[in-house]
C-alpha positions as CSV (number, residue, x, y, z in Angstrom):
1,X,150.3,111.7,79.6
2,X,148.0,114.4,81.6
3,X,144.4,114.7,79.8
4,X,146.5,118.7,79.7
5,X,148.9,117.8,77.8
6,X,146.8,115.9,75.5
7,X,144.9,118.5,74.3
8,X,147.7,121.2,74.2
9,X,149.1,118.3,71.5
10,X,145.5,118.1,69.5
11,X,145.6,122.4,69.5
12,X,149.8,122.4,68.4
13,X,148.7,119.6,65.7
14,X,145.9,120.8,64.3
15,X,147.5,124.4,63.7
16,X,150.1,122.9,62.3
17,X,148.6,120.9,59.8
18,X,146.6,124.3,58.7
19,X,149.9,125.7,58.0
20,X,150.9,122.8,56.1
21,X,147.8,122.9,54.2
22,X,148.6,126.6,53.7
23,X,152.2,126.3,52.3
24,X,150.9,122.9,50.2
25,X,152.7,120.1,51.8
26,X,150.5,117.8,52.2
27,X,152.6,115.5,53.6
28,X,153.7,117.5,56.6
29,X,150.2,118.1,56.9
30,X,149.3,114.2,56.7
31,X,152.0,114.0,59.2
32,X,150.2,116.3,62.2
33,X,147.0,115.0,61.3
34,X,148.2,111.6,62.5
35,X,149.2,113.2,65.6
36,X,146.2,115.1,66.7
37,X,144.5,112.1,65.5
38,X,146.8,110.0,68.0
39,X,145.7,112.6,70.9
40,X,142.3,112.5,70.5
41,X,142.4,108.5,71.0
42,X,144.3,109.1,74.1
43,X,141.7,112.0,75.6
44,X,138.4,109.5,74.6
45,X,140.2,106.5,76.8
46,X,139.8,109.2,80.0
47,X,136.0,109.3,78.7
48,X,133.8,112.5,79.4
49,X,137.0,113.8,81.5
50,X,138.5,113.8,78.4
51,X,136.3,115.2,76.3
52,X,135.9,117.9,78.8
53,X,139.3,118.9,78.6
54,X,138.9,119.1,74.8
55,X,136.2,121.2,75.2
56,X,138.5,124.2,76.9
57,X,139.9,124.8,72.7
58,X,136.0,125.6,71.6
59,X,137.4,129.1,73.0
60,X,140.7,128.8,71.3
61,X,142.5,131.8,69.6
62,X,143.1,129.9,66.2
63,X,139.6,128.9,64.3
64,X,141.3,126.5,62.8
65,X,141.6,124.8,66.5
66,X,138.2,125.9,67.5
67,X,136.6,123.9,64.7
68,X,138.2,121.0,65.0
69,X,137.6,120.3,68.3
70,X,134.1,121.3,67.7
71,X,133.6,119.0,65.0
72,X,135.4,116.2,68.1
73,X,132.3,117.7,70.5
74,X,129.1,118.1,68.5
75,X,127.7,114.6,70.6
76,X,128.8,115.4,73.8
77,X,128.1,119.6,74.0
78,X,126.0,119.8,70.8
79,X,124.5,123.3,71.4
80,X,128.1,124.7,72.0
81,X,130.2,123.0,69.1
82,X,127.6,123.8,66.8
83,X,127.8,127.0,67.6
84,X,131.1,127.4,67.1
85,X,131.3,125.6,63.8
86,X,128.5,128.2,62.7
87,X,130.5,131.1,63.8
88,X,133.4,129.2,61.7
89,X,131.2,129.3,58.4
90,X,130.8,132.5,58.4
91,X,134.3,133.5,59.3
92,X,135.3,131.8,56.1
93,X,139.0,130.5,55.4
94,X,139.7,127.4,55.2
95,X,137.8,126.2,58.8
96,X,135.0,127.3,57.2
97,X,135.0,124.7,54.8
98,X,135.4,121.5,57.5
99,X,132.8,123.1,59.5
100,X,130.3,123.3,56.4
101,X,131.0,119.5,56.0
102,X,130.7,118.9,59.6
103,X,127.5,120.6,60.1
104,X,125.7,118.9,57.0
105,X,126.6,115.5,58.3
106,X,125.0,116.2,61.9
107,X,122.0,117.5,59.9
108,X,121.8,114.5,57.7
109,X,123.0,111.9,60.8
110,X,125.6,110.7,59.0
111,X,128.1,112.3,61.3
112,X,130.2,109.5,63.6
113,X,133.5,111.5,65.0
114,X,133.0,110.2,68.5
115,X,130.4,107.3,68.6
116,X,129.1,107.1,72.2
């Protein structure tokens, strides 16, 4: 699959568990998590070509997507994921509360989403 297509799966995924989340069905949302999860495996095995395609969502429409694959970003474009995730905390909703989570761990160094 295209590093493309990849990451239009990890944007369609991540929205889509939101909405789950959002309407309380957690296993619908259990069920896209596994699937954006599954595209983010795929985009690391292309390496920084892949993360670079992840990095076109930090300007996505949905927070929800920007977030996420901020929170995916922080080692390899740390000043521009943690910028989103700040811009995502003070949004509010419920980004806000992943980016929160995810900016404490980088602070503490506790945070391991995409070991090098």
């Amino acid at each position: 699959m295209r590093v493309e297509e990849l990451v239009e799966q990890f944007a369609e995924n991540v929205a889509a568990q939101t909405d789950a989340i959002r309407r309380a069905d957690a296993r619908e949302g259990n069920k896209h998590a596994r699937k954006y999860a599954a595209a983010l495996q795929e985009l690391r095995t292309h390496g920084d070509a892949g993360r670079d395609a992840l990095a076109v969502l930090l300007k996505h429409p949905r927070t929800d997507v920007r977030a996420m694959a901020a929170a995916f970003l922080l080692r390899y474009r740390t000043a521009e994921a943690k910028a989103v995730l700040e811009a995502v905390v003070k949004e509010g909703g419920i980004a806000a509360i992943g980016a929160t989570m995810t900016l404490k761990r980088w602070e503490e160094g506790t945070w391991a989403l995409d070991p090098e």
